[in-house]
Structures are given as C-alpha cells and as structure tokens.
C-alpha positions in Angstrom: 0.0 0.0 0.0 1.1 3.7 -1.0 2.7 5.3 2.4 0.2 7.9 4.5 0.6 8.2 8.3 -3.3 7.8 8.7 -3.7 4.7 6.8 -3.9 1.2 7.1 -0.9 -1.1 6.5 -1.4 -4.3 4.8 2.0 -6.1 4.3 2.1 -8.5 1.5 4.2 -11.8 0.8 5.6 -13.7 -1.9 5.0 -17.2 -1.2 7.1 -19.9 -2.4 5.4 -22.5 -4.2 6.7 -26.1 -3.4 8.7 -27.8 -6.6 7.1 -30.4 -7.8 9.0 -33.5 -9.3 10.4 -32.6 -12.7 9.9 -29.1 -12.1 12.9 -26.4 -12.2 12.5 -24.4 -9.6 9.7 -22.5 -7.7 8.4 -19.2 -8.6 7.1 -16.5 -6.8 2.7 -16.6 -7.1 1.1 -13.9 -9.2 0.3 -10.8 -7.9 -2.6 -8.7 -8.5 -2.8 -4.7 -8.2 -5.9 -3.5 -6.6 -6.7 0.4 -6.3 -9.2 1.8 -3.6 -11.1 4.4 -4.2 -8.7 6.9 -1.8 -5.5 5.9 -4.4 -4.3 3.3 -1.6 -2.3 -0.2 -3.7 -2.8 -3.4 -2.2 -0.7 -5.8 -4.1 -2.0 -9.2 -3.0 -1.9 -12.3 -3.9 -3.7 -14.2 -7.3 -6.1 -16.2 -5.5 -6.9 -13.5 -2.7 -8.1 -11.2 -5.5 -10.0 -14.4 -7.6 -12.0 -14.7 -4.2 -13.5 -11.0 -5.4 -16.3 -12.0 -8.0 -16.1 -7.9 -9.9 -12.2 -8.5 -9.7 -12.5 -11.7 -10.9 -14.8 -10.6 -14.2 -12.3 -7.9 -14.7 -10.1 -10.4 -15.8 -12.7 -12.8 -17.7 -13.8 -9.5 -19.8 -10.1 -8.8 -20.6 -7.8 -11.5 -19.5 -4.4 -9.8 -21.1 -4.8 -6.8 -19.1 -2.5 -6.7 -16.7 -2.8 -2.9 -15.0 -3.9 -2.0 -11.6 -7.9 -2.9 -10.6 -9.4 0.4 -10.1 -12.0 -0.3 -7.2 -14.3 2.7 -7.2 -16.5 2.0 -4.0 -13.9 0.6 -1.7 -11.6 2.6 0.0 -8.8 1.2 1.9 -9.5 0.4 5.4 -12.5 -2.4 4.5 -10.5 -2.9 1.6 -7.8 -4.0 4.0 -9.7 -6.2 6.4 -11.9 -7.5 3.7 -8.4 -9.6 2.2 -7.5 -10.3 6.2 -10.5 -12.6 6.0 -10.3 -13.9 2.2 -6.9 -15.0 2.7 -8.3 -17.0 6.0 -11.0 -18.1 3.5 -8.3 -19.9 1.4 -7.0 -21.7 4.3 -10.4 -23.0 4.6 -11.5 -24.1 1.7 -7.5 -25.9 1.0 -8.2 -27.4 5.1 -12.4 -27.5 5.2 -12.7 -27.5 9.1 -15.7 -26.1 10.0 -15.2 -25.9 13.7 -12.4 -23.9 12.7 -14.0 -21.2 10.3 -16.6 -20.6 12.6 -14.0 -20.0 15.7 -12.1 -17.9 12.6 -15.2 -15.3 11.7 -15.9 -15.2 15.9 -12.2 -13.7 16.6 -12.6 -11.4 13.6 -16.1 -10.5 14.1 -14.9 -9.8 18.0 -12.3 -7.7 17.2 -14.1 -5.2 14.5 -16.1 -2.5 15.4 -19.5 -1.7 14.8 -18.3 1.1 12.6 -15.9 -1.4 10.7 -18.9 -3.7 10.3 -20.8 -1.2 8.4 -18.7 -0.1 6.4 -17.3 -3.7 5.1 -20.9 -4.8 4.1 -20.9 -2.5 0.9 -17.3 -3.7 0.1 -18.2 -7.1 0.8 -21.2 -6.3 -1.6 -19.5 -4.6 -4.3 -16.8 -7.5 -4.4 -19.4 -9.9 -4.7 -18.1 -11.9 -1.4 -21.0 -14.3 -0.5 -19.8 -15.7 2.4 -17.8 -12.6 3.8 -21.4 -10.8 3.1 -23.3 -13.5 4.6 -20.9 -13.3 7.7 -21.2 -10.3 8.3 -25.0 -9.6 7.8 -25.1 -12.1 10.4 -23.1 -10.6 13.0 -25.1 -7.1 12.4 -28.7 -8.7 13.1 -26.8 -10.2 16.5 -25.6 -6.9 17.2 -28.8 -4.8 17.1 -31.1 -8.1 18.2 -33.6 -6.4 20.5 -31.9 -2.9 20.1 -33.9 0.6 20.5 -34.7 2.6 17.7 -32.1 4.7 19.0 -29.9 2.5 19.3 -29.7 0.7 16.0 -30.1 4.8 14.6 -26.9 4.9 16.1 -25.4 1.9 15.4 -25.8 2.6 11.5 -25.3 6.2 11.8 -29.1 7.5 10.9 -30.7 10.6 12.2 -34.2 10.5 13.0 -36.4 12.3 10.5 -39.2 12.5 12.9 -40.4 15.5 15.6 -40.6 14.2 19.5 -44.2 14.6 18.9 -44.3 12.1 15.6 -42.0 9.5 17.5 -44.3 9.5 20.4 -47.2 8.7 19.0 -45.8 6.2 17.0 -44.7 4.8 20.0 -48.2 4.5 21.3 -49.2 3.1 18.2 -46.9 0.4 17.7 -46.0 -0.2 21.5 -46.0 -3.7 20.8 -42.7 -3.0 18.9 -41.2 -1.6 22.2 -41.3 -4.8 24.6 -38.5 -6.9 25.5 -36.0 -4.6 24.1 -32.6 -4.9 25.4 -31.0 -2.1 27.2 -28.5 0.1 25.3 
C-alpha cells in the first residue's frame, strides 16, 4: 500500500510454491494490483483477488490486461480487512474445518467495530463476497437483536427524521414493537 501516516498497513508476501517432481524451480505466485477508491495499492496475492467475483470478471472480460484494478466504492481500510478474512477463506477451503471457520469469523467479528462492520458490508457487496457478506449480515442482526430505535439509529449512523411529537405517538401506536427490548 502507498505510504500515508493515517492509513492502514497491509503487508504483502511472496510465497514460495513447493517444486514439484520434474519441475525447475519455484516461482514466486502472481500478484494482483488492486486500487481503492482513496489511491491506496494493495498488491495481494492471485487467489486473494480471484475470491472478489467484480475483480475476478475484470479479468474474464479482458484477461491480457494486466494494470492496476481500479476499485471505485472501496476505500482502503474495509478494503484491508476484507483480504484479512479472504486469505483465512483460502485456508479454509484448502483445510475445510468447519469448527475452525466458525471459531475464525468469531475472533474477527470480536475484534471489529460496529463502525468497521458497516462499512465492510458494501465492500463485501461490491466484491461480490458471498460468504464474507453473509458473515457479516449475520453478525449485524446479532448486534442490534432487541436494540432501541435509538440504538440501531446509532449503530448505522441515521438521524431521525421524525419530531418528538411524531415519534411518540408512534410509540403508542406500535407499543408492541417496544417490549423486551434490550437495554443500550
């Protein structure tokens, strides 16, 4: 990634492939170039960026291209922690153990922030990243499970549009809606 005091840092590696019997010598796995929308490079690895269905058809659609993948709607912190989880994905689908995964997307899901939730679903979205989507829809409707109004407002960063007077009496109307919420 590009250098900027306030940004992210996502390191990347070359991994050595193992030679195989009859084979020369190992070389270095492909590399794409992603771009976030802030100008922020990830370099990462060929079958990180093949787990991205839009990146993937960017390179179905023109396969000899070989520049940078301009990523519009993704700037560079979800960007970041979206290929965290893809390259865990990999694991997982090279060692299917689901006991595993699931203790995998409980750590990540603990450590990220409502905030960071939020705004990795679009990304997640835009990518066209079932599972990491699925995921984390999840752990939003466990977040705001029998939340206040105010509450999820906050948690998804929405103002009310209604006066004290309109909220009220919907209140009263729907006060059905109201019982057995959590407290905030």
């Amino acid at each position: 990634m590009s250098s900027s005091t306030d940004s992210p840092t996502l390191t990347t590696e070359t991994t050595q492939l193992s030679p195989q019997p009859d084979t020369e010598t190992a070389q270095p796995t492909k590399k794409i170039t992603l771009k976030s929308s802030d100008n922020q490079i990830f370099e990462v690895e060929e079958a990180v960026a093949m787990e991205f269905a839009t990146v993937k058809s960017f390179f179905e659609d023109s396969p000899s291209s070989t520049d940078t993948v301009p990523l519009p709607n993704v700037t560079a912190k979800p960007l970041s922690q979206v290929i965290e989880f893809c390259k865990e994905q990999i694991k997982f689908k090279a060692n299917p153990d689901e006991a595993q995964k699931k203790k995998y997307h409980s750590e990540f899901l603990k450590e990220k922030s409502d905030k960071d939730l939020v705004d990795m679903i679009p990304v997640a979205n835009y990518l066209e990243i079932k599972d990491l989507l699925d995921v984390l829809n999840q752990a939003v409707a466990d977040r705001i499970e029998n939340k206040s109004v105010e509450y999820v407002r906050g948690f998804f960063g929405i103002d009310s549009d209604f006066t004290a007077e309109e909220e009220a009496a919907l209140r009263q109307e729907h006060a059905w809606a109201y019982e057995g919420v959590d407290e905030d």
